[in-house]
DRENLO-212947 format. One record per residue: x negated, y negated, z negated of N, C-alpha, C in turn. Coordinates in steps of 0.2 Angstrom, whole numbers, plus 5000, padded with zeros to 4 digits. Atoms other than C-alpha are relative to their C-alpha. Layout:
N
XYZXYZXYZ/...
END
This chain:
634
499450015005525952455089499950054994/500249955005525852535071500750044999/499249965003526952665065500349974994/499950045006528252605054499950044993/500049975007528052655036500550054996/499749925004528652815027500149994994/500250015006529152775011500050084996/500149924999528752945001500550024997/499449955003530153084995499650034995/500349935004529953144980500650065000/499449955003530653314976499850024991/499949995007530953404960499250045000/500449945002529553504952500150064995/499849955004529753664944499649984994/500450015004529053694926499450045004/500849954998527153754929499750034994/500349945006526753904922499250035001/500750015001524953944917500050084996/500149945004524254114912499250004998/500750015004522554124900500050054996/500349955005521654224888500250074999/499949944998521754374898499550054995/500349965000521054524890500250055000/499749934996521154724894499750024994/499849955007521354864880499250045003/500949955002519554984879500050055007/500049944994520155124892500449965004/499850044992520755004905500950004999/499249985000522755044901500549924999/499550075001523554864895499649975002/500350075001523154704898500649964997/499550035003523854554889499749925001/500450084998523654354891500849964997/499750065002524654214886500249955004/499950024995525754124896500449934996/499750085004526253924895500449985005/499650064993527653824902500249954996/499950075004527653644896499650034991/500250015006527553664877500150084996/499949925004528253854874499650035004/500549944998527054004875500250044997/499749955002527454164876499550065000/500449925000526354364874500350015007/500049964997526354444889499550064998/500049954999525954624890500050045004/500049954993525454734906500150094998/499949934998525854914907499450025006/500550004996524254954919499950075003/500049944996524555124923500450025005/499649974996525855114932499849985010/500150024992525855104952499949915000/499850075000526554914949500049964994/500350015008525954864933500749954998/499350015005527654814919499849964996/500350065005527654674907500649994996/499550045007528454644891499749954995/500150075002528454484882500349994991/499550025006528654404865499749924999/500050085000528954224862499849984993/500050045007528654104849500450024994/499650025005530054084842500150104996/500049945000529854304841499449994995/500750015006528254244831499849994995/500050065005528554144818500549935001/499750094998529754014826499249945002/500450034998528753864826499450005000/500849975001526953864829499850104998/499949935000527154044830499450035005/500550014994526154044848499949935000/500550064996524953914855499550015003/500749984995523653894868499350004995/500849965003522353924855500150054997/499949935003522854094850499750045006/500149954998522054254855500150065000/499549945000522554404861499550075002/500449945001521854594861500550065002/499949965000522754734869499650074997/500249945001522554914861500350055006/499749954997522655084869500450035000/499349955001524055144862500549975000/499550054997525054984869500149954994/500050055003524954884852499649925002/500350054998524354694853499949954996/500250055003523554584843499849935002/500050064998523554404841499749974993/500550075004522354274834500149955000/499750065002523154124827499649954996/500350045004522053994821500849944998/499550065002523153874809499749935003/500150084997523253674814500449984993/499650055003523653544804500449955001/499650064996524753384804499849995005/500150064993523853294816499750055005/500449964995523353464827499550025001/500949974999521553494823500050074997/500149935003521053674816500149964994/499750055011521753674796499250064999/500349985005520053804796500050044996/499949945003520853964792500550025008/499749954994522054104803500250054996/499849945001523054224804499950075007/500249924994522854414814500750025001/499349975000524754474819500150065004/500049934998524954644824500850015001/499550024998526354644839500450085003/499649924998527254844843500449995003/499650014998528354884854500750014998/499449995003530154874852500449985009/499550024994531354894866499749985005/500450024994531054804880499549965000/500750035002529854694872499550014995/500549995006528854664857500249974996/499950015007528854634839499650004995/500750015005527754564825500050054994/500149975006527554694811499650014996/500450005007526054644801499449975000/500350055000524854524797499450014994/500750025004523054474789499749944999/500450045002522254334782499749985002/500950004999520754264789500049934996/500050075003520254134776499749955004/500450034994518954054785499750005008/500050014996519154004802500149955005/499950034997518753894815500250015009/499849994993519053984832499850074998/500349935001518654164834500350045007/499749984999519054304843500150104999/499849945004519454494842499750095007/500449964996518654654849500350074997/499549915002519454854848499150045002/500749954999517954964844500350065002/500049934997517655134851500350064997/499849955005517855224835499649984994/499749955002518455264824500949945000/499550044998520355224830500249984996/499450065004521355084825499549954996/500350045002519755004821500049935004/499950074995519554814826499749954996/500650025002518054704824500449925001/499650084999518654504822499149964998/500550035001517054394825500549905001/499950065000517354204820499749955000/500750055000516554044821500449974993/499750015006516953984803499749905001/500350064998516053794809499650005007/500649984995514553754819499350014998/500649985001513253814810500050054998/499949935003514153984805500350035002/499149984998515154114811499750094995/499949945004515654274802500250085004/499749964998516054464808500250054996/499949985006517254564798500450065004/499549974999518354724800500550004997/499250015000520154734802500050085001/499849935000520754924799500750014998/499450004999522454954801500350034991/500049965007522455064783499849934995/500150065006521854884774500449965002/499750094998522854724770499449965002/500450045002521454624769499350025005/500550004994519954594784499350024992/500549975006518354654775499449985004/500750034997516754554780499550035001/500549944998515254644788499449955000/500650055001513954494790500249925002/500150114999513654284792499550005003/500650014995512554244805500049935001/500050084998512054064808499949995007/499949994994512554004823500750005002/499250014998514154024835499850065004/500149914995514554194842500650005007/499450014997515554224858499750075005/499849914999515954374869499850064998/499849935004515654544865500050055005/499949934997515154714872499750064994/500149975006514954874861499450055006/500649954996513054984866500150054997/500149925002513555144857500750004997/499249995002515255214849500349994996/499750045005515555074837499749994994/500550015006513955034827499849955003/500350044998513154914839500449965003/499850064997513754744846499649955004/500650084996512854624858500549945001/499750065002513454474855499649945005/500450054999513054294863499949944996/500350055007512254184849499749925002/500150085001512153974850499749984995/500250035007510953894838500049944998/499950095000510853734831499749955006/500350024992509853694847500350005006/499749994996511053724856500050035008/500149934994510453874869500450064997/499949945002511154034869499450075002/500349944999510254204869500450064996/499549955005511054374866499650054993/500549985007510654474850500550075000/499749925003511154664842500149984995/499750005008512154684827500250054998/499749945004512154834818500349994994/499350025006513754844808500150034994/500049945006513254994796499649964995/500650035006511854884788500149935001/500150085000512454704793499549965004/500950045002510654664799500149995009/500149984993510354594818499349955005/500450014997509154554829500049995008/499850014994508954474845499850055009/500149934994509154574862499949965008/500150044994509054454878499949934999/500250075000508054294880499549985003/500650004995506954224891499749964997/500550075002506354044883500549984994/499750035006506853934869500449925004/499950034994507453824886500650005003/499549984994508553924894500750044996/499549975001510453994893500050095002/500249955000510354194890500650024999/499349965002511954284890500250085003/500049954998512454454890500850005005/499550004998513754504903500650045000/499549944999514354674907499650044999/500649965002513754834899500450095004/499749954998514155024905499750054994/500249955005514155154890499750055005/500149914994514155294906499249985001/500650024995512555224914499649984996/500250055004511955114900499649945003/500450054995511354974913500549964996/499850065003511554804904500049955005/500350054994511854664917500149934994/500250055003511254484910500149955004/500350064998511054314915499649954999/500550035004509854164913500049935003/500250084998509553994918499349965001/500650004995507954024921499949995007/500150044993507253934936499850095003/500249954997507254084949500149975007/499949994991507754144968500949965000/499150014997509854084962499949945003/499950074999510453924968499949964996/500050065006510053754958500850004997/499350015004511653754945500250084999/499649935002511953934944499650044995/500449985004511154064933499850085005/500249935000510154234938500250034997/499849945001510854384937499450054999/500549945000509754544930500350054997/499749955003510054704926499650054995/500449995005509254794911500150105001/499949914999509055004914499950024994/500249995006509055104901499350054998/500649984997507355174897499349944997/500750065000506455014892499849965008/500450034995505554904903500349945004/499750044999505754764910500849955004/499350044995507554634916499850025009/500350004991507554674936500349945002/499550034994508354524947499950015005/499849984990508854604964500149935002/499750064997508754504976500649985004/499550024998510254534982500749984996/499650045005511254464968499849945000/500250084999510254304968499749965005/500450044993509454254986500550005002/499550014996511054254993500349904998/499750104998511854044999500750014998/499350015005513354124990499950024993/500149985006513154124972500550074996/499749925002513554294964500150014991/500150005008514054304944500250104997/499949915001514254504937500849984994/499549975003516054554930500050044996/499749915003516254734927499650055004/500549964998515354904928500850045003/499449954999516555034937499850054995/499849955005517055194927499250044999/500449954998515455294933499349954997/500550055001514255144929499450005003/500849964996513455174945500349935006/499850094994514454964956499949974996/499850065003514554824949500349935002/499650054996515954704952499549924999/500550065001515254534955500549935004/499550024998516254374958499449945007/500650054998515454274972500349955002/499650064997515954084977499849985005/500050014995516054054995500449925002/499950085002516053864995500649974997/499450045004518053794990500450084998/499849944999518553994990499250054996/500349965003517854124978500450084999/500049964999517954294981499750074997/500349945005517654474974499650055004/500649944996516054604979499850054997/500249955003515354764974499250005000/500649994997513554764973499850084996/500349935002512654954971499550015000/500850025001511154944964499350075002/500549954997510455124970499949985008/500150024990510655034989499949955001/500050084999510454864984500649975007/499650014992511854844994500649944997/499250025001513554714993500549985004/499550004995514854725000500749994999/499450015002516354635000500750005000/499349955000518054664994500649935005/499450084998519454575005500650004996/499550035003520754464997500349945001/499850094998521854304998499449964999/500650055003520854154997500349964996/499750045005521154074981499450014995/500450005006519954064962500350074997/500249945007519454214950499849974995/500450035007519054214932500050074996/500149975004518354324920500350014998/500749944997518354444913500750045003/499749974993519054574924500050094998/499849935001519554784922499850035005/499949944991518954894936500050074996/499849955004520055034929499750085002/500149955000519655224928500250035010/499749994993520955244943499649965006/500150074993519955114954500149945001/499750075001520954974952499649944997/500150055005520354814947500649954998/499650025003521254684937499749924996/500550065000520754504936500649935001/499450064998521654324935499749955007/500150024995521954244949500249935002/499850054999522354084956500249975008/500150064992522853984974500549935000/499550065001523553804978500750004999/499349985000525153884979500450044997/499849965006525054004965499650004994/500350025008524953964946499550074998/500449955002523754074939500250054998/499549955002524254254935499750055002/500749955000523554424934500350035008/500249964996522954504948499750075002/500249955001522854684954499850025006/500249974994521654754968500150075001/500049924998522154914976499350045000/500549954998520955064977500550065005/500650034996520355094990500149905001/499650095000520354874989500150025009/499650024995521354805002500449924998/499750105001521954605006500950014996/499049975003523754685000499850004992/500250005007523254624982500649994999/499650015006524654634968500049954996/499950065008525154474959500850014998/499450005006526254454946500549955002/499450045000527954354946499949954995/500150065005527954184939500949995000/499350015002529954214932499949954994/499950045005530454074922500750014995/499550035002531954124915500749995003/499150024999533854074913500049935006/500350054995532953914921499950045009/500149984996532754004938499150065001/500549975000531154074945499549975007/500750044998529354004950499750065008/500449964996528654074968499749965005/500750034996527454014981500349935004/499450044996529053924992499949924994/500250045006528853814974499749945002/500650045001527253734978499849975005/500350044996526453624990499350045001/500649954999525053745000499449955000/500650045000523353655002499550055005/500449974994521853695016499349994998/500750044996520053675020499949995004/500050024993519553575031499149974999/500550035001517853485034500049965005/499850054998517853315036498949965001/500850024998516053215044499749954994/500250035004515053155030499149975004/500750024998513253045030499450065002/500549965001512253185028500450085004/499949924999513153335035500950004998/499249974999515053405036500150014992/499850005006515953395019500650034998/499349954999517353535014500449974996/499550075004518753435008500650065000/499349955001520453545001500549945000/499550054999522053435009500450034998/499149995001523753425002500249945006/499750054996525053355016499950045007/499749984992525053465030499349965005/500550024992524153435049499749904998/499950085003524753245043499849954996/500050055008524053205027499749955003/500350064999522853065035500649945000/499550054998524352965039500650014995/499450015004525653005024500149944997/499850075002526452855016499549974995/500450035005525252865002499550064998/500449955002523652955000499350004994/500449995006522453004985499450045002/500549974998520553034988499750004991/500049985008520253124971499250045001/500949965001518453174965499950044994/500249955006517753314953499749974996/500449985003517053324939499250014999/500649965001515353394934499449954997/500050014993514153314942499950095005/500049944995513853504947500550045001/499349974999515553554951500249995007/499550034993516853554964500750025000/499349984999518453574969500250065005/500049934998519153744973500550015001/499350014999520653804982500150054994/499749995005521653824966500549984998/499350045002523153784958499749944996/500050075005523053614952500649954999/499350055000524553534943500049945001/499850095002524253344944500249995011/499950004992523953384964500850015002/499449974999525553484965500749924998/499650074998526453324958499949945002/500150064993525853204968500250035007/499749974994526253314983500849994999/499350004999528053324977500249934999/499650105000528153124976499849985008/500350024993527553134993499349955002/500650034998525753094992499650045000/500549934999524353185000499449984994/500650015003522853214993499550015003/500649994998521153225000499450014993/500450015006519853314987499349995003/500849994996517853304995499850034998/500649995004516553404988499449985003/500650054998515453274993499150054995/500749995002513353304989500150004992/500049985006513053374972500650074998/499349955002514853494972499550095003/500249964999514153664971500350065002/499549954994514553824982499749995006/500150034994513553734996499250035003/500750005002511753794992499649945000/500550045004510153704988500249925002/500150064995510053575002501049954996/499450045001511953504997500049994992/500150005007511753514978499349964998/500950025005509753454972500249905003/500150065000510053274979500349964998/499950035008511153224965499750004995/500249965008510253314950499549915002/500250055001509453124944500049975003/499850064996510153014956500850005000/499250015002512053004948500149925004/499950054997513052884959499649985006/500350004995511852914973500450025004/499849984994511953024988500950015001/499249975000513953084981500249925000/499650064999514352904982500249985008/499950014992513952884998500350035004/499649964995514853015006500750004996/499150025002516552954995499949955004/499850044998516352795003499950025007/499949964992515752865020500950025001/499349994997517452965019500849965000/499350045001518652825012499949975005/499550034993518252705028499950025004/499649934995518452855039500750005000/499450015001520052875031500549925002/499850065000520352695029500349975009/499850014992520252655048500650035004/499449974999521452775052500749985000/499650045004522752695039500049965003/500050074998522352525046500450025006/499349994993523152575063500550024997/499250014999524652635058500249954995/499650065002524952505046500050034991/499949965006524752615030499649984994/500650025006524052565012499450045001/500449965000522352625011499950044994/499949955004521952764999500049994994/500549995009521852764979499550064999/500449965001520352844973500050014991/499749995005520752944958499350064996/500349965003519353044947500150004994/499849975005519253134930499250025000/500449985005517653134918499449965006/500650024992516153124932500249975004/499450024991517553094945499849925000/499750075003518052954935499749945002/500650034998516252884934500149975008/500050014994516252904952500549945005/499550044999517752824955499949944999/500150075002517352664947499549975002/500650034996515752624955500150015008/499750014994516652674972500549945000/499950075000517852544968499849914998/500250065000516752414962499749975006/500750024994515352434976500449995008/499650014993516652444989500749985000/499550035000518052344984500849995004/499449994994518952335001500650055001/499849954998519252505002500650034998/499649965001520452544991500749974998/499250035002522352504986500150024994/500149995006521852574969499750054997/500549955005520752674956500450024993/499649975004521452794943499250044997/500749995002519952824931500350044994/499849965005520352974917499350034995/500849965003518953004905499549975002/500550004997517752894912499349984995/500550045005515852854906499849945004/500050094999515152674910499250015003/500449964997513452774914499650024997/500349955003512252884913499749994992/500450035005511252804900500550004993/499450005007512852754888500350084998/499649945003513552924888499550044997/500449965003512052994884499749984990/500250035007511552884869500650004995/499650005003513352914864500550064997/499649934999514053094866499750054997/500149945002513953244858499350045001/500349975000512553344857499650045007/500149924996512753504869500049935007/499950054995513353334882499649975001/500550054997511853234879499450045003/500349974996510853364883500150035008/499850024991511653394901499749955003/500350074994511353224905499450014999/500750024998509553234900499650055003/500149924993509453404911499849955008/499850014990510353324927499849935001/500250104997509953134925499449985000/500750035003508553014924500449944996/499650075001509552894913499349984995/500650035004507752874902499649965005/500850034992506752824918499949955001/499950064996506452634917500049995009/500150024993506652564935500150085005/499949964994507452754942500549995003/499750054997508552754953500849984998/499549995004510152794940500249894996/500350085003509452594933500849984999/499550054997510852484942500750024997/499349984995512352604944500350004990/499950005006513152554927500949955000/499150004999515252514926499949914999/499950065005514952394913499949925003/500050064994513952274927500350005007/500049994992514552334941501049965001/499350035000516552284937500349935002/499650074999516552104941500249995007/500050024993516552154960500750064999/499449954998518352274956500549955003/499550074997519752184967500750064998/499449945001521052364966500349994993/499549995006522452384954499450074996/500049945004521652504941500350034993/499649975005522352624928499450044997/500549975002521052674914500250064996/499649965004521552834903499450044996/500349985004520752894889500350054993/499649975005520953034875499749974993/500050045008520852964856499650064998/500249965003520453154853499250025005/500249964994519153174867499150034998/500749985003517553274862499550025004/500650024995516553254878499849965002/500150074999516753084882500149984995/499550045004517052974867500349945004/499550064997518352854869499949935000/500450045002517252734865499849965007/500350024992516652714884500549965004/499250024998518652664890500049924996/500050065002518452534876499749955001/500750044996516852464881500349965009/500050044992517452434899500849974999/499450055000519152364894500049944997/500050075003518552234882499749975007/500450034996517252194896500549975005/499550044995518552174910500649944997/499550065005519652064895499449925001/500550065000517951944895499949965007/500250044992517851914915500949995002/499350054998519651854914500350045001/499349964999520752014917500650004996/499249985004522452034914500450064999/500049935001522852184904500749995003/499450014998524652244911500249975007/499950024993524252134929499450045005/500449964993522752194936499550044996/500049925003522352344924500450014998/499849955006523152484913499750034997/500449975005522552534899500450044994/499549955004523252694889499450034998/500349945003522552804876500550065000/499349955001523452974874499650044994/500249965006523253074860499750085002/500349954999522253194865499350025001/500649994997520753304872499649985007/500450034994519453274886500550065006/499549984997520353414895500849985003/499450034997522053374893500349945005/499950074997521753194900499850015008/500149994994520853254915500150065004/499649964998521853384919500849965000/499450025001523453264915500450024997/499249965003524353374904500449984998/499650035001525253264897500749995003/499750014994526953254904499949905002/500050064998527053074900499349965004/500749994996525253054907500050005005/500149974991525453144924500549965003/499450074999527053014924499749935004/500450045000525952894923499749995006/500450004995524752934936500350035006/499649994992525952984950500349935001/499750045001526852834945499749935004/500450044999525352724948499750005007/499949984994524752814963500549995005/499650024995526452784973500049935001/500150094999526252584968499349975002/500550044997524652524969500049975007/499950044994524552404980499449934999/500450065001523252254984500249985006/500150034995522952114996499150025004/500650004998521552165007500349985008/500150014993520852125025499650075002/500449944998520252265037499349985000/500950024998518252275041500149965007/500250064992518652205060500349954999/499750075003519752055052499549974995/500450035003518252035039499349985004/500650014996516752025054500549955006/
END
């Protein structure tokens, strides 16, 4: 006898606050990041020397009112507690207007206050850097397009930014080799590789400083003025995992990049953060399959050894202060992202910040819907799956087998908003890191790389009728299968190839396949695909797996969603597969939906939208089809 049905509860969800574009002052003492909730965004500013580190905030409308802040602003703590803020202008319709302003944010009371501003004529992103010396100077590197970016000073004593060189190319991070003459930069060329370069700022003139081939991705990481050990990366094929890059450390002295092997033969990939004060550790984040974790390595003991902490995601870049302390943003399914402060001596008793909303109330972990790992039996080997829904989620009234991105990605326990509101409409979610998700080493990752829609398919359908059989005894719809970008992809050829299994597909960003997206997208994107795919290889085995033929076997409700603005899929590919399912007789409105939203590839596959995320909860609670089980179809 089946269980009777559970229709789902939803509850309320608080707003979800979001913390980004952390950076730390020179001597370790502030830090400052940019905090979002819905539409407003405000400055935070950390006090960092205290026991408990102290935050003062300024808002928008503290900004300039309207458009005052937004999530493309960046930010720059100084030493002496000021903060600057990098404002690229927007036009009507939201794109870069192509210029900026610099706004210099002082304390005042118990917050902050803007007292003075610069000009940046030409701008199309950029960001901003506190040189060593001479004080209150402040290096602002831009990208002025994509074939140029500019580096100028900004001196407290001038109105006006004062240009130092034009470099072709796109500049991004930033570390200074001596006491504010030299800059290593990470350089993009019309090729789109990167390799780091020197930039001497007394004479304008630079020259490149790390590179391995005119093939590979060469970046600089973290530098130690104490020690002078530059650590690097590369994407040169070595001892790391397939998908990740080699770590190497450069001595000073001359002589060749080293890669220890204990930075890179380890089955857990290891990326380099920060040097300590003495520039004698090096913090290093490592990802420990759905769970990423922080380690020390010492390169006079080749040793690493790790620090314990909650299990949730890190992200660059990260402060290991004078005191000991590190400082780093953090995340878990239960906690919006927010800075993070590791004791010294470390200890699991990490310091997070307060996610206070306001006259609105206030955001804490009791909030959110927590999430697990679990591993669940795939074709090939155990598959780590992050559930929402408790001991129970197989059996909730309505569940969601959601797939990543990449294809060399995965899902990681983190906060994720679209999950959080489907948990609060009472619908679990099951995410796989099926073959291909990386974190897993070689053996689980290399048998996707040119076989898209292979092995990871197989272990999405493997797990839905696993799931599905489950559902069918108590009486339960079968699961929607919901991805974004690759997901998407995957998603749509899971519900064509295997029809039965689902009660509906929710496809965000998808491409139609490998072949169309390449012949279609962007540059930096088509290159990807011709890295990981074999979409040129007549007769490989990529050939078939194509949306555009594969669609006439869809029987699921589906929901297609694409951005108008979207700069890694074009929207073009959403177009293609809607006229297509218009020709084999579908009824837009019956047995699809089809939305564009005004937006980016992000926004759409992350839901931001609210109307969006409305959308796809919306759709998720209803879908519904006629099917028969497998033992009522044999």
């Amino acid at each position: 006898m089946s269980a009777p049905v559970r229709e789902p509860v939803a509850r309320d969800v608080p707003p979800v606050p979001s913390r980004f574009g952390f950076a730390f002052a020179e001597e370790g003492g502030w830090a400052a990041c940019l905090r979002a909730v819905e539409d407003e965004v405000t400055l935070e500013r950390w006090d960092l020397t205290r026991p408990v580190p102290s935050r003062s905030t300024l808002t928008g409308e503290e900004a300039g009112g309207v458009g005052g802040l937004d999530r493309r602003c960046g930010v720059l703590p100084l030493d002496d507690g000021r903060v600057l803020i990098l404002r690229p202008a927007t036009g009507g319709d939201g794109a870069t207007a192509g210029h900026g302003t610099v706004l210099a944010a002082e304390p005042s009371g118990p917050g902050l206050r803007i007292t003075r501003s610069w000009p940046v004529p030409v701008m199309a992103a950029g960001f901003l850097l506190a040189a060593p010396a001479p004080e209150g100077t402040v290096v602002l590197v831009t990208a002025e397009d994509e074939r140029h970016s500019r580096i100028w000073w900004l001196r407290w004593a001038s109105p006006a930014l004062e240009p130092i060189v034009r470099i072709p190319g796109v500049l991004s991070g930033g570390v200074w080799l001596d006491g504010g003459r030299t800059l290593a930069l990470d350089h993009a060329s019309a090729q789109h590789r990167t390799a780091g370069i020197r930039v001497d700022l007394r004479d304008g003139t630079w020259r490149r400083l790390w590179s391995v081939s005119d093939t590979t991705t060469d970046r600089i990481a973290a530098y130690s003025p104490r020690s002078g050990v530059l650590a690097v990366t590369t994407t040169s094929p070595g001892a790391q995992p397939p998908g990740t890059a080699q770590t190497g450390l450069r001595f000073p002295g001359g002589g060749p990049v080293r890669f220890p092997d204990a930075l890179n033969r380890s089955e857990r990939p290891r990326a380099p953060l920060a040097f300590d004060d003495a520039g004698e550790n090096l913090l290093v984040r490592e990802t420990r399959g759905a769970v990423e974790g922080l380690a020390v390595y010492a390169p006079g003991w080749e040793r690493v050894t790790a620090v314990p902490g909650p299990p949730g995601m890190l992200w660059p870049p990260a402060c290991w202060a004078r005191d000991g302390r590190i400082h780093l943003r953090f995340a878990a399914p239960d906690r919006p992202p927010t800075l993070a402060t590791v004791p010294h001596p470390p200890a699991a008793g990490w310091w997070l910040a307060p996610d206070d909303l306001g006259a609105g109330g206030s955001s804490t972990s009791a909030d959110w819907a927590g999430a697990e790992a679990v591993e669940l039996p795939g074709p090939a080997g155990p598959v780590e799956t992050i559930v929402y829904g408790g001991p129970g989620w197989r059996r909730a009234p309505r569940l969601v087998l959601a797939l990543h991105g990449g294809p060399l990605a995965a899902w990681r326990l983190e906060f994720e908003p679209l999950f959080q509101h489907l948990a609060a409409a009472g619908v679990a979610v099951a995410a796989p890191n099926y073959r291909g998700s990386t974190g897993y080493g070689e053996r689980h990752l290399r048998p996707v790389i040119g076989d898209w829609g292979g092995p990871d398919l197989d272990d999405v359908v493997h797990l839905a009728r696993e799931i599905a059989r489950d559902r069918d005894a108590a009486g339960l719809p079968r699961p929607v299968v919901l991805g974004g970008s690759y997901g998407a992809f995957l998603a749509l050829l899971a519900a064509c190839h295997a029809p039965g299994l689902w009660s509906g597909c929710a496809a965000l960003a998808p491409f139609t396949s490998a072949a169309s997206l390449h012949g279609s997208a962007p540059g930096t994107v088509r290159d990807r695909v011709s890295r990981l795919s074999r979409c040129d290889a007549p007769g490989g085995p990529e050939t078939g797996r194509d949306v555009l033929r594969a669609c006439a076997g869809l029987a699921a409700p589906l929901l297609l969603v694409h951005g108008t603005r979207d700069e890694v899929i074009p929207v073009a590919q959403s177009r293609a597969l809607r006229a297509r399912l218009l020709e084999l007789g579908r009824t837009e409105g019956v047995d699809f939906d089809y939305l564009e939203a005004d937006g980016d590839h992000n926004g759409v596959v992350q839901a931001w939208p609210p109307v969006l995320r409305e959308a796809v909860v919306r759709f998720c609670l209803t879908a519904e089809r006629a099917y028969v089980s497998d033992q009522e179809r044999r």
